[in-house]
Biopython code that builds the backbone (N, CA, C, O; Angstrom):
import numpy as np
from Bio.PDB.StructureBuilder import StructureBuilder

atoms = [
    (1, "UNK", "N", (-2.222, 7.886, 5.675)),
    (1, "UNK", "CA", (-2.920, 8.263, 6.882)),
    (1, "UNK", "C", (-2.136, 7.729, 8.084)),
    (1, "UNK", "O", (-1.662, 6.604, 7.925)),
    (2, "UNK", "N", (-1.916, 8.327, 9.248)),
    (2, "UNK", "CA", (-1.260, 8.245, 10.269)),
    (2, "UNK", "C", (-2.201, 7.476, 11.304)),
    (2, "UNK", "O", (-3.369, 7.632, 10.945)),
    (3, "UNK", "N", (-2.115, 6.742, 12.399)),
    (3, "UNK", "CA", (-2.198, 6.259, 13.612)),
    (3, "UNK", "C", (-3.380, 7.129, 13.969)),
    (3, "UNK", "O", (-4.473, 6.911, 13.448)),
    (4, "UNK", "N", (-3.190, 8.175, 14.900)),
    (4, "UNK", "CA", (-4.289, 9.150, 15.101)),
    (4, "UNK", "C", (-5.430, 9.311, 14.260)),
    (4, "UNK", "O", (-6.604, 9.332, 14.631)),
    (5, "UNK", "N", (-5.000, 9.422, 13.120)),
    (5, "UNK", "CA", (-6.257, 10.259, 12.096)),
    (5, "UNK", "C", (-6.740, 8.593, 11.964)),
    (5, "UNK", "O", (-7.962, 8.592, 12.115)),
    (6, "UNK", "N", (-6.261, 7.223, 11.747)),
    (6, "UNK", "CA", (-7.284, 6.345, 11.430)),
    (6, "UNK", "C", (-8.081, 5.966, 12.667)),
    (6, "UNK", "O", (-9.298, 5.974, 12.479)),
    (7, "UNK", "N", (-7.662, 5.626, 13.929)),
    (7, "UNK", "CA", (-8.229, 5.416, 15.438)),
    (7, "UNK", "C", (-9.861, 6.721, 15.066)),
    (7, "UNK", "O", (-11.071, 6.504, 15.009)),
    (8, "UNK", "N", (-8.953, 8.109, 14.882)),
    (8, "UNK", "CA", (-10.379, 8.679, 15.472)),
    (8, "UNK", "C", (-11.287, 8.939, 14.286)),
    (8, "UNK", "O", (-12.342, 9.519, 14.540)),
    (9, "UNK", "N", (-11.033, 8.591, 12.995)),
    (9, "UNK", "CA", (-11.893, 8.488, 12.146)),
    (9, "UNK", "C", (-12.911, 7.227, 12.070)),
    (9, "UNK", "O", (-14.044, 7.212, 11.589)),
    (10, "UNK", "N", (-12.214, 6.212, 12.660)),
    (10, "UNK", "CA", (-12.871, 4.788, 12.991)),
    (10, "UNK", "C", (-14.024, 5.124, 13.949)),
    (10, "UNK", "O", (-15.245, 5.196, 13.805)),
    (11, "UNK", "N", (-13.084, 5.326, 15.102)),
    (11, "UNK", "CA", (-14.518, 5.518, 16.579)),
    (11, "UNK", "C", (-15.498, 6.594, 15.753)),
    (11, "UNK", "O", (-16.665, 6.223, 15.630)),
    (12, "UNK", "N", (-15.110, 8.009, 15.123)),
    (12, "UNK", "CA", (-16.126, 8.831, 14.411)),
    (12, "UNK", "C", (-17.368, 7.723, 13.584)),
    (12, "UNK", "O", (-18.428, 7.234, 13.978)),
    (13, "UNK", "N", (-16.662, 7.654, 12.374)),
    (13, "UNK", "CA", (-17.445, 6.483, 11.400)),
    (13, "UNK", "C", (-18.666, 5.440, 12.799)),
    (13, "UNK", "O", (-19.890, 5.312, 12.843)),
    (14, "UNK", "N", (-17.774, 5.018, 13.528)),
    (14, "UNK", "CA", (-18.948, 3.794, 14.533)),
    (14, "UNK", "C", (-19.652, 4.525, 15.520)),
    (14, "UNK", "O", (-20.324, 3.792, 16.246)),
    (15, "UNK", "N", (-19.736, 6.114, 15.867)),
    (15, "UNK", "CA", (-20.316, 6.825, 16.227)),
    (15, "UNK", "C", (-20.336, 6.482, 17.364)),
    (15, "UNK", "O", (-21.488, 6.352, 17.776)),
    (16, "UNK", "N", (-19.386, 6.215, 18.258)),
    (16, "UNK", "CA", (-18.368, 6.309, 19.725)),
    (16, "UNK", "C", (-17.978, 6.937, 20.264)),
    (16, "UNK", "O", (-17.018, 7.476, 19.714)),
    (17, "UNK", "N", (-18.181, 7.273, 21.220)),
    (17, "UNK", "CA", (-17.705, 8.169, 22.051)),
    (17, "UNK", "C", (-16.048, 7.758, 22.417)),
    (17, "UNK", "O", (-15.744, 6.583, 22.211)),
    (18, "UNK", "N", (-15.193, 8.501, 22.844)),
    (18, "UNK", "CA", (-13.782, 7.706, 23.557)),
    (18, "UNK", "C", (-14.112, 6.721, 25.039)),
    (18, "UNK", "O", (-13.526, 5.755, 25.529)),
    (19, "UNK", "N", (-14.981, 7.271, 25.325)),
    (19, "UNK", "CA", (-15.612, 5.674, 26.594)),
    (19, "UNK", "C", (-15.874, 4.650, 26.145)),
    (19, "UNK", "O", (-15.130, 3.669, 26.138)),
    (20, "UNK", "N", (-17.000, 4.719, 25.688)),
    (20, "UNK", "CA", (-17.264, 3.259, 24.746)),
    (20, "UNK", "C", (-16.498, 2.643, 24.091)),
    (20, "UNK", "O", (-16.314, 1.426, 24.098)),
    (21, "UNK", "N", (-15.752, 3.818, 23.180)),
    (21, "UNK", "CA", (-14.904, 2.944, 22.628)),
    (21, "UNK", "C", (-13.851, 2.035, 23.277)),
    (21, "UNK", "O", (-13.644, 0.866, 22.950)),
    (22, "UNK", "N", (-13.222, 2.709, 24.224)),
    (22, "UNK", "CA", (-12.849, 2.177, 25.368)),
    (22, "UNK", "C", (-12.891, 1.249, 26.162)),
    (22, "UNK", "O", (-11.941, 0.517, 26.441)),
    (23, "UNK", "N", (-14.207, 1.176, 26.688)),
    (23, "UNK", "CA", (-14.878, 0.055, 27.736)),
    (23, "UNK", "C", (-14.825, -0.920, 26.447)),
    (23, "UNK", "O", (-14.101, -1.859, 26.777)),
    (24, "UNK", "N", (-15.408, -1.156, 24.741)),
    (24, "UNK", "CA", (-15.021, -2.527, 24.539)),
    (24, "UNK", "C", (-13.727, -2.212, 24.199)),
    (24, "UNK", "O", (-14.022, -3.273, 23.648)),
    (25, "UNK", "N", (-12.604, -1.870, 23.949)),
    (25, "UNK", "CA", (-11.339, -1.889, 23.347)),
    (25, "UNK", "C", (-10.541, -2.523, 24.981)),
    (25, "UNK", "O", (-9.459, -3.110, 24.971)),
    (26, "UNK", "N", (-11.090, -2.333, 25.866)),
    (26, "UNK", "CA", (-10.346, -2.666, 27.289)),
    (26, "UNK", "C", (-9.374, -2.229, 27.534)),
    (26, "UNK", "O", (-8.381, -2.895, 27.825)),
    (27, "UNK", "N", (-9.428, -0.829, 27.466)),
    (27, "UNK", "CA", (-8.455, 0.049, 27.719)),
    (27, "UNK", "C", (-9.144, 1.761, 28.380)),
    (27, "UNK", "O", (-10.358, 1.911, 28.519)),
    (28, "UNK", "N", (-8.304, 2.705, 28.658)),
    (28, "UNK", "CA", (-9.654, 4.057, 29.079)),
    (28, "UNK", "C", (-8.998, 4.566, 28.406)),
    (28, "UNK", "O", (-7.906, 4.259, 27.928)),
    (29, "UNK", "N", (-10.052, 5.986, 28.244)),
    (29, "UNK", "CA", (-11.119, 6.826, 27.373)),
    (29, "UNK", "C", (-9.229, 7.928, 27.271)),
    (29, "UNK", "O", (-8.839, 8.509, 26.258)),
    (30, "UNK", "N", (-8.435, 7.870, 28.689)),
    (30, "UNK", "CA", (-7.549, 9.159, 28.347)),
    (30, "UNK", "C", (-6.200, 8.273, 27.247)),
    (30, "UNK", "O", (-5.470, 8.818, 26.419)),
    (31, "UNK", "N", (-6.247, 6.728, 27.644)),
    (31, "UNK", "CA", (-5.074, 6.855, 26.996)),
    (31, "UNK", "C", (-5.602, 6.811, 25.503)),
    (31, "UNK", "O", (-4.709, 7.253, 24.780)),
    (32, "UNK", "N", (-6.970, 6.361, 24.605)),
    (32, "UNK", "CA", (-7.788, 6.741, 23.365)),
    (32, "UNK", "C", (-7.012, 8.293, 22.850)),
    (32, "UNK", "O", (-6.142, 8.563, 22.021)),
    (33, "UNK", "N", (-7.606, 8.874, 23.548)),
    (33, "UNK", "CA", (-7.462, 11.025, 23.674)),
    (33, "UNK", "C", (-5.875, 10.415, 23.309)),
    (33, "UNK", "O", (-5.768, 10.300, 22.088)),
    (34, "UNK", "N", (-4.707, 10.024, 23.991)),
    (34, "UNK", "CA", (-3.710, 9.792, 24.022)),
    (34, "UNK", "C", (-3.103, 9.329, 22.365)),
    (34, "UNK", "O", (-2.258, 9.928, 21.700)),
    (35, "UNK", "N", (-3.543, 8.601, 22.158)),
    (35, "UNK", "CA", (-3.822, 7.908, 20.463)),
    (35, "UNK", "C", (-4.149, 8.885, 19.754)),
    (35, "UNK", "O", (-3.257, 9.309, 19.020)),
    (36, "UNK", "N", (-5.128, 9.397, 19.718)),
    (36, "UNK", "CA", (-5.746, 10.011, 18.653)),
    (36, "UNK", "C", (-5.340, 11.601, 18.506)),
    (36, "UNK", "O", (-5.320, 12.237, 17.452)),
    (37, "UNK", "N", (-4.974, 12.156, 20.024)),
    (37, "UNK", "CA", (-3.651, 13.092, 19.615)),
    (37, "UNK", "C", (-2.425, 13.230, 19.770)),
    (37, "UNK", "O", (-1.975, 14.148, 20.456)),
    (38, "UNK", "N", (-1.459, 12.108, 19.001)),
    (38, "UNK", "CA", (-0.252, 11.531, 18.942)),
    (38, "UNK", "C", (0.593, 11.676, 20.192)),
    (38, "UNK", "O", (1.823, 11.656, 20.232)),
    (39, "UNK", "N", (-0.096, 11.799, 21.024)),
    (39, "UNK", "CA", (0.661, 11.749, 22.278)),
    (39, "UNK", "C", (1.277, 10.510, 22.910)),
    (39, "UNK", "O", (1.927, 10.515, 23.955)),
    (40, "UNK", "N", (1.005, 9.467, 22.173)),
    (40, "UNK", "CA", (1.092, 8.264, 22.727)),
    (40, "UNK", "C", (1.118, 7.498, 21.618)),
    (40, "UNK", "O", (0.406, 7.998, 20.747)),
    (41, "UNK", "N", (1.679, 6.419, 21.256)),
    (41, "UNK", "CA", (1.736, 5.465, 20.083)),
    (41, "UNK", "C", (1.476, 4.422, 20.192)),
    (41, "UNK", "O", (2.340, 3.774, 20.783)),
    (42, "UNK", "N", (0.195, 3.611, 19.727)),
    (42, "UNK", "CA", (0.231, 2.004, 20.364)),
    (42, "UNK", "C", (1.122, 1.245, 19.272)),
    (42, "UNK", "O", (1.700, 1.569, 18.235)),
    (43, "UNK", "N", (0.920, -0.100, 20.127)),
    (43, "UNK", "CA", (1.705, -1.025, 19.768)),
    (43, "UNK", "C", (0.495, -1.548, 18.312)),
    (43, "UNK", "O", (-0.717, -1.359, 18.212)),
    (44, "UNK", "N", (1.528, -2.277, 17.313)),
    (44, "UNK", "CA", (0.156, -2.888, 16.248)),
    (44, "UNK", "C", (-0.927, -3.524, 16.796)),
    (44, "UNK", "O", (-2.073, -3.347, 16.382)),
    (45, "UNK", "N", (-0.595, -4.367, 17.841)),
    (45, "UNK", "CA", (-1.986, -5.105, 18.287)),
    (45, "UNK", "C", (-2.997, -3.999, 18.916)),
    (45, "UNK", "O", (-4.119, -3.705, 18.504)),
    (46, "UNK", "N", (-2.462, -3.599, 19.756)),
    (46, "UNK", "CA", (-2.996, -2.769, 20.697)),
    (46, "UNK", "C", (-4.257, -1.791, 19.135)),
    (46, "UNK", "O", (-5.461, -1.992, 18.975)),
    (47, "UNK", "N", (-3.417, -0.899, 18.368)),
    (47, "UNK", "CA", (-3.997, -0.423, 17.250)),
    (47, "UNK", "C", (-5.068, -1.256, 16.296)),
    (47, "UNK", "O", (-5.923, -0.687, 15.617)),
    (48, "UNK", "N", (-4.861, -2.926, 16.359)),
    (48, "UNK", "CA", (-6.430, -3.691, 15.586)),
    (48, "UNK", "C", (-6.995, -4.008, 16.918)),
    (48, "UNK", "O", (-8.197, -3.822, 16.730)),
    (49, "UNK", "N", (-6.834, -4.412, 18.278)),
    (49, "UNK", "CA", (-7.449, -4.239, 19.104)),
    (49, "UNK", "C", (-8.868, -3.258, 19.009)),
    (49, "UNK", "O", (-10.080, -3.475, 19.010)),
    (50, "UNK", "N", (-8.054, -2.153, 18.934)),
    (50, "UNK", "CA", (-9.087, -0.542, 18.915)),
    (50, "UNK", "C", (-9.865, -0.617, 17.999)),
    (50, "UNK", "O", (-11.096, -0.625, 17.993)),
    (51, "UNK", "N", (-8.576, -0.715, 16.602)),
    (51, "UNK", "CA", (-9.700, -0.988, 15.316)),
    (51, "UNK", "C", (-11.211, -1.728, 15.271)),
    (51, "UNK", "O", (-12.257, -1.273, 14.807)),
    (52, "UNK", "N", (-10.885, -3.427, 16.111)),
    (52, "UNK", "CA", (-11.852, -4.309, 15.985)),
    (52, "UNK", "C", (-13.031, -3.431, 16.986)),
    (52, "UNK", "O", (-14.190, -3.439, 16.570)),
    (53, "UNK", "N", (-12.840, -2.959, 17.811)),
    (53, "UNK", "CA", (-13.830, -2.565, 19.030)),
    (53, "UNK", "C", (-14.794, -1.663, 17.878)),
    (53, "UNK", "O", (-16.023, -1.651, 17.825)),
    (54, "UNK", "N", (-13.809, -0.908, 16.972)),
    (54, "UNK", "CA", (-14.648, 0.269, 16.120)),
    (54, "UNK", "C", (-15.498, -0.677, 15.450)),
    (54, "UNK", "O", (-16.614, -0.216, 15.214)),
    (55, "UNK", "N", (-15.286, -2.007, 15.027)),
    (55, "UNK", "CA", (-16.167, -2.684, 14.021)),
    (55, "UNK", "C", (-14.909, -2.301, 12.740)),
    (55, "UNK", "O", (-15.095, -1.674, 11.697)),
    (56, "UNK", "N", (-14.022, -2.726, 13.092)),
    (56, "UNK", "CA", (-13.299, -2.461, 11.730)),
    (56, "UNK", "C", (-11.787, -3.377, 11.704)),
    (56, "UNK", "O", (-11.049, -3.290, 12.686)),
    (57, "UNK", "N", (-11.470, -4.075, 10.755)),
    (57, "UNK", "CA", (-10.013, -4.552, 10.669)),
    (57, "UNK", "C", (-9.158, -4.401, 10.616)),
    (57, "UNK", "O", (-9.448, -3.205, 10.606)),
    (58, "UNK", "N", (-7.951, -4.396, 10.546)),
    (58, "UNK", "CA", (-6.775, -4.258, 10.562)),
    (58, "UNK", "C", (-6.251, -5.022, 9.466)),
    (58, "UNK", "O", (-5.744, -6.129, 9.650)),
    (59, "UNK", "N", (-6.399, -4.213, 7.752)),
    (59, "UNK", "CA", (-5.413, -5.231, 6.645)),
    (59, "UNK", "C", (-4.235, -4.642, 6.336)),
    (59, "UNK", "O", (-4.494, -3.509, 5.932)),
    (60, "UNK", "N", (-3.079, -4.844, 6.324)),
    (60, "UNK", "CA", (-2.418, -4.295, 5.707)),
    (60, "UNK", "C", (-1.291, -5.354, 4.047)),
    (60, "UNK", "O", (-1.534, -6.439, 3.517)),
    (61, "UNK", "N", (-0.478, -4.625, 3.858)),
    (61, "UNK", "CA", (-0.299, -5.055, 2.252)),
    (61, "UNK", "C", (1.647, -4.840, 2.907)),
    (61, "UNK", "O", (2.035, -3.767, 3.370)),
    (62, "UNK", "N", (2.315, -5.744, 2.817)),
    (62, "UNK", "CA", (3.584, -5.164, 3.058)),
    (62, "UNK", "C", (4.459, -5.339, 1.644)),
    (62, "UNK", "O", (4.573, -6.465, 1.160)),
    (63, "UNK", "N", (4.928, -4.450, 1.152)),
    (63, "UNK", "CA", (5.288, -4.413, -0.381)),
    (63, "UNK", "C", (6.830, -4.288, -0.658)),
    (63, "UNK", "O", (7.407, -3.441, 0.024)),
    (64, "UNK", "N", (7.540, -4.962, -1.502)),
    (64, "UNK", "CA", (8.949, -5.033, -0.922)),
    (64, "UNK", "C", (9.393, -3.601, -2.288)),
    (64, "UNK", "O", (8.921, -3.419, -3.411)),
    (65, "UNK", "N", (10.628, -2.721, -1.394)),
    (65, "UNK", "CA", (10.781, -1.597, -2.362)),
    (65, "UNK", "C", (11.742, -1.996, -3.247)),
    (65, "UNK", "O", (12.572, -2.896, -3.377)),
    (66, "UNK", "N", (11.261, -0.805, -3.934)),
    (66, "UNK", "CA", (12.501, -1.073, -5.661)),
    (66, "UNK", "C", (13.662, -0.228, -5.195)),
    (66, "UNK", "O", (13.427, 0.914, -4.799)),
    (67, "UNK", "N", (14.848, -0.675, -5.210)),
    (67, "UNK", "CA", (16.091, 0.178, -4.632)),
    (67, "UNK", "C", (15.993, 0.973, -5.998)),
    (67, "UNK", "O", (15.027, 0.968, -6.762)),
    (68, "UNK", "N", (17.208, 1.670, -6.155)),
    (68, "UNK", "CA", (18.013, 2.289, -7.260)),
    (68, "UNK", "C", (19.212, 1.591, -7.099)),
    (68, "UNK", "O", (19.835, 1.195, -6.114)),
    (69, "UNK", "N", (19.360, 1.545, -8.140)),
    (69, "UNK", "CA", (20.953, 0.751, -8.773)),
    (69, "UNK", "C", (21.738, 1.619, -8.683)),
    (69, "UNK", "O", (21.784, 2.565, -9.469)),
    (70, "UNK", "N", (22.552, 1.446, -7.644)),
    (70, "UNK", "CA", (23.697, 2.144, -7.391)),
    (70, "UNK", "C", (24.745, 2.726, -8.124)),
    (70, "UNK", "O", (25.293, 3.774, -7.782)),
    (71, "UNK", "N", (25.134, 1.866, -9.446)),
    (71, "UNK", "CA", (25.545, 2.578, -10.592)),
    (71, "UNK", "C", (25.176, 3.736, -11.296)),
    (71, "UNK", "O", (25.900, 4.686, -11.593)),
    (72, "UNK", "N", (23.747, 3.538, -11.581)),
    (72, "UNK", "CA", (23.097, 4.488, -12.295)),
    (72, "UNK", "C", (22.295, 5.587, -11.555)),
    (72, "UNK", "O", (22.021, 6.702, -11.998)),
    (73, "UNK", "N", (21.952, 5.050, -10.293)),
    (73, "UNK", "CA", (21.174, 6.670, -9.223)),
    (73, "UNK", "C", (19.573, 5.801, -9.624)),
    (73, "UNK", "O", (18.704, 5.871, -8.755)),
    (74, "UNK", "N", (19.216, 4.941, -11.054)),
    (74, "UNK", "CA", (17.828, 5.240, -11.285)),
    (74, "UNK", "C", (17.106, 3.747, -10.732)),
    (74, "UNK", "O", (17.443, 2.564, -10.711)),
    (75, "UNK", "N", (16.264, 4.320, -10.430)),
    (75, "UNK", "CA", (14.982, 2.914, -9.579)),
    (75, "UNK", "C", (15.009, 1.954, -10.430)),
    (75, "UNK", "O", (15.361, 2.355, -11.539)),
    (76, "UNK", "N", (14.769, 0.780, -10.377)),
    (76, "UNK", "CA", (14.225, -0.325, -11.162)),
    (76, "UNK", "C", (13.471, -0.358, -12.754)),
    (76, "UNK", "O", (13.801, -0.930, -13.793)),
    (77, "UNK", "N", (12.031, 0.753, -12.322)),
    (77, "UNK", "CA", (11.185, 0.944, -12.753)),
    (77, "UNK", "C", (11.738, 1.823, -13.751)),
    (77, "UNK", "O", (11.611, 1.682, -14.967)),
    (78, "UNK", "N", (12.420, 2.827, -13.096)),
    (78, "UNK", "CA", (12.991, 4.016, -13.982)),
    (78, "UNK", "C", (13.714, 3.802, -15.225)),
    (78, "UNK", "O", (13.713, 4.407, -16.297)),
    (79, "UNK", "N", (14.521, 2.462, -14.660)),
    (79, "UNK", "CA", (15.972, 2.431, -15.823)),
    (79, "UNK", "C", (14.893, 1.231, -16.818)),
    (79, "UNK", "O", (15.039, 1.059, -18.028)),
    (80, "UNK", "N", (14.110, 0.700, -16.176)),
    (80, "UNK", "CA", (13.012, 0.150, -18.060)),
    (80, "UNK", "C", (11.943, 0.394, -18.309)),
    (80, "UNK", "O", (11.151, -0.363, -18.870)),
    (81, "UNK", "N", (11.638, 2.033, -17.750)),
    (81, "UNK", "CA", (11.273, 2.690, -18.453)),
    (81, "UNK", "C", (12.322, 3.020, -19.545)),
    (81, "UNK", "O", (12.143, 2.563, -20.674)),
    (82, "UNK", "N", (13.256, 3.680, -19.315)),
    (82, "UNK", "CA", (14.444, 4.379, -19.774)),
    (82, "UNK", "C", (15.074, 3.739, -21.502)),
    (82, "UNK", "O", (15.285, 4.243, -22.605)),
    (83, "UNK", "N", (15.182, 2.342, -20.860)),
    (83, "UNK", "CA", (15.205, 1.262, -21.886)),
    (83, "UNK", "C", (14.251, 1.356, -23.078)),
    (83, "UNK", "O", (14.521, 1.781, -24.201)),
    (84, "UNK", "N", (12.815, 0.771, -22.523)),
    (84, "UNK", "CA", (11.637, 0.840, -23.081)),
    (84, "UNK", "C", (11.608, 2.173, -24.357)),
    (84, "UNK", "O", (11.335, 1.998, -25.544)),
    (85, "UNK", "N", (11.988, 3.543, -23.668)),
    (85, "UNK", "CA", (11.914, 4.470, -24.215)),
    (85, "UNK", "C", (12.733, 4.628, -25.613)),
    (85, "UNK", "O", (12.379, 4.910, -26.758)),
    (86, "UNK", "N", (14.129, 4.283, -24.942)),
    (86, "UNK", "CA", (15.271, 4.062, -26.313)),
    (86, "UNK", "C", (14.566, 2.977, -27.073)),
    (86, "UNK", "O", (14.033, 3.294, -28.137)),
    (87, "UNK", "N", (14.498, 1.737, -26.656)),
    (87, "UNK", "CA", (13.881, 0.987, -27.776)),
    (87, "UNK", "C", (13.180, 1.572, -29.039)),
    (87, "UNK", "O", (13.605, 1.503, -30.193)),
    (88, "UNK", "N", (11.875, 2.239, -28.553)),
    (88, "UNK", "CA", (11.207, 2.618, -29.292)),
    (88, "UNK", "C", (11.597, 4.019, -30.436)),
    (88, "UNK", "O", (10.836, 4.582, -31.224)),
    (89, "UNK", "N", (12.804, 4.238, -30.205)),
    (89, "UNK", "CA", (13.543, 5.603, -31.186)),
    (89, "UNK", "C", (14.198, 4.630, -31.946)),
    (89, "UNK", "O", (14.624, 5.155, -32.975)),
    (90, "UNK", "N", (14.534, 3.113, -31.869)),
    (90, "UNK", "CA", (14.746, 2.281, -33.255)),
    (90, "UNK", "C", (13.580, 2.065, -34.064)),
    (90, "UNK", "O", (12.490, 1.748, -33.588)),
    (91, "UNK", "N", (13.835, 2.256, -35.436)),
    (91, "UNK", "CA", (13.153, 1.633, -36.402)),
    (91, "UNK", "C", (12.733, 0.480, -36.608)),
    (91, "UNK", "O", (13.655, -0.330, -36.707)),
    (92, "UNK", "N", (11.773, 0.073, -36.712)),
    (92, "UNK", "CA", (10.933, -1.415, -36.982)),
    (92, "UNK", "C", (10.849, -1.383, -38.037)),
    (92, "UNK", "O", (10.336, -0.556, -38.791)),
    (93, "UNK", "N", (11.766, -3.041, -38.338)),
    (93, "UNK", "CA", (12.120, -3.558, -39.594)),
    (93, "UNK", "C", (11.299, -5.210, -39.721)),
    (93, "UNK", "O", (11.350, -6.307, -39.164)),
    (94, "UNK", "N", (10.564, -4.533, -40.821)),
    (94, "UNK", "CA", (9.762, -6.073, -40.665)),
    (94, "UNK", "C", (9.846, -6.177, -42.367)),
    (94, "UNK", "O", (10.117, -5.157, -43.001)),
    (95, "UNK", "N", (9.633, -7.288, -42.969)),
    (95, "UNK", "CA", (9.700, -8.232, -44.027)),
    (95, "UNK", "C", (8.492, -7.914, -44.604)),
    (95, "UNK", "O", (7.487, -7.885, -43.892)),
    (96, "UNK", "N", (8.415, -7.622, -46.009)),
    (96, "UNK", "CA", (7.476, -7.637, -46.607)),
    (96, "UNK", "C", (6.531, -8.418, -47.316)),
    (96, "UNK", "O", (5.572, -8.128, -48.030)),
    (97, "UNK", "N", (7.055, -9.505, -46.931)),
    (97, "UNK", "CA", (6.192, -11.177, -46.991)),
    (97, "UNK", "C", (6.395, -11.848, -45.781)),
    (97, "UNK", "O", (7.450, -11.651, -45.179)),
    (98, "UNK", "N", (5.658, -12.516, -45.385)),
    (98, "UNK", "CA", (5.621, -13.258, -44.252)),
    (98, "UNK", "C", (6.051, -14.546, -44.455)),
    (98, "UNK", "O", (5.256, -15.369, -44.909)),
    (99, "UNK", "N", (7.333, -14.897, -44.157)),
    (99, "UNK", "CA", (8.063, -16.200, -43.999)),
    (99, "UNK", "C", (7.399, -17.156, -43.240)),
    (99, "UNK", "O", (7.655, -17.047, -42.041)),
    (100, "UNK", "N", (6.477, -18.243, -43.584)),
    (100, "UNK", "CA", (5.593, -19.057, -42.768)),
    (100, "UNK", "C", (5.665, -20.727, -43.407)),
    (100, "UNK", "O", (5.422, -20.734, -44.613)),
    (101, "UNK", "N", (5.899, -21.868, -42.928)),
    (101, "UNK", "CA", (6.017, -23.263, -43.673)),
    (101, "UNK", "C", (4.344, -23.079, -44.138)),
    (101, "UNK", "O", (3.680, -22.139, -43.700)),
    (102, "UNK", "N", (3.893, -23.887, -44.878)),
    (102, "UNK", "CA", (3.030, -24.178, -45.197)),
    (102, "UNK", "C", (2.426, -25.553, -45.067)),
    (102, "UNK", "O", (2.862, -26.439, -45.803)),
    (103, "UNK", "N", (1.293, -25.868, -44.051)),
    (103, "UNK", "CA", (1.271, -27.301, -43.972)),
    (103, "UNK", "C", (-0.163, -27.404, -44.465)),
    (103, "UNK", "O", (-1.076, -26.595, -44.633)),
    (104, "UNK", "N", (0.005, -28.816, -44.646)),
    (104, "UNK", "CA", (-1.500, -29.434, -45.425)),
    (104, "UNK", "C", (-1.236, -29.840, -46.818)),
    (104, "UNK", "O", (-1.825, -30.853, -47.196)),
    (105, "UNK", "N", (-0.385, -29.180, -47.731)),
    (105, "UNK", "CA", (-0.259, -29.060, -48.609)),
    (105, "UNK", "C", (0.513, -30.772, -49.478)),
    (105, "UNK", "O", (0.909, -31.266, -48.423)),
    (106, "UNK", "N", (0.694, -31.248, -49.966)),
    (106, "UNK", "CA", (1.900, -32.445, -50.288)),
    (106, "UNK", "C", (0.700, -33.309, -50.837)),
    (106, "UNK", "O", (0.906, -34.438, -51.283)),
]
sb = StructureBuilder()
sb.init_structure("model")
sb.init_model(0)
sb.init_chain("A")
sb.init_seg("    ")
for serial, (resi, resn, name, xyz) in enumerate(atoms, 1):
    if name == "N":
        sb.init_residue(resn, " ", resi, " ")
    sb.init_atom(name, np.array(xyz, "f"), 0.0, 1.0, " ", f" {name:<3s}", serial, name[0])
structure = sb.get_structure()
């Protein structure tokens, strides 16, 4: 979701007019209109400013990306998957008795 669409879904949801919202956000009603049809871009504060006036917060999550390995073209994720996948086209070789010490016993 973009800038615009969250501002005027907020003031919508708190059932605001662009004045009100305004008069508490401490800012006017054209540069709101301004926001909410991308005519104008606030700054982050300025944007939980607005938010808080709606009755609403400002969380966000900042998530660090998975490059691709330049060798191979494939993402992080991709190449163990990739791995993962071959693994599993080997055969599982397991022992038909279970090799275990035995304690208690003596």
């Amino acid at each position: 979701m973009d800038a615009p669409t969250i501002l005027r879904s907020a003031r919508r949801e708190a059932r605001l007019t662009l004045r009100e919202l305004a008069d508490r956000a401490g800012t006017s009603h054209a540069t709101l209109s301004a926001y909410e049809h991308a005519a104008k871009t606030p700054t982050i504060d300025t944007f939980a400013r607005v938010l808080r006036a709606a009755g609403y917060v400002l969380d966000g999550t900042l998530t660090r990306r998975i490059e691709a390995d330049p060798r191979t073209g494939l993402a992080r994720g991709d190449e163990l998957a990739a791995v993962l996948e071959l693994a599993a086209q080997f055969p599982a070789r397991h022992d038909a008795e279970l090799r275990a010490p035995v304690f208690g016993r003596g």
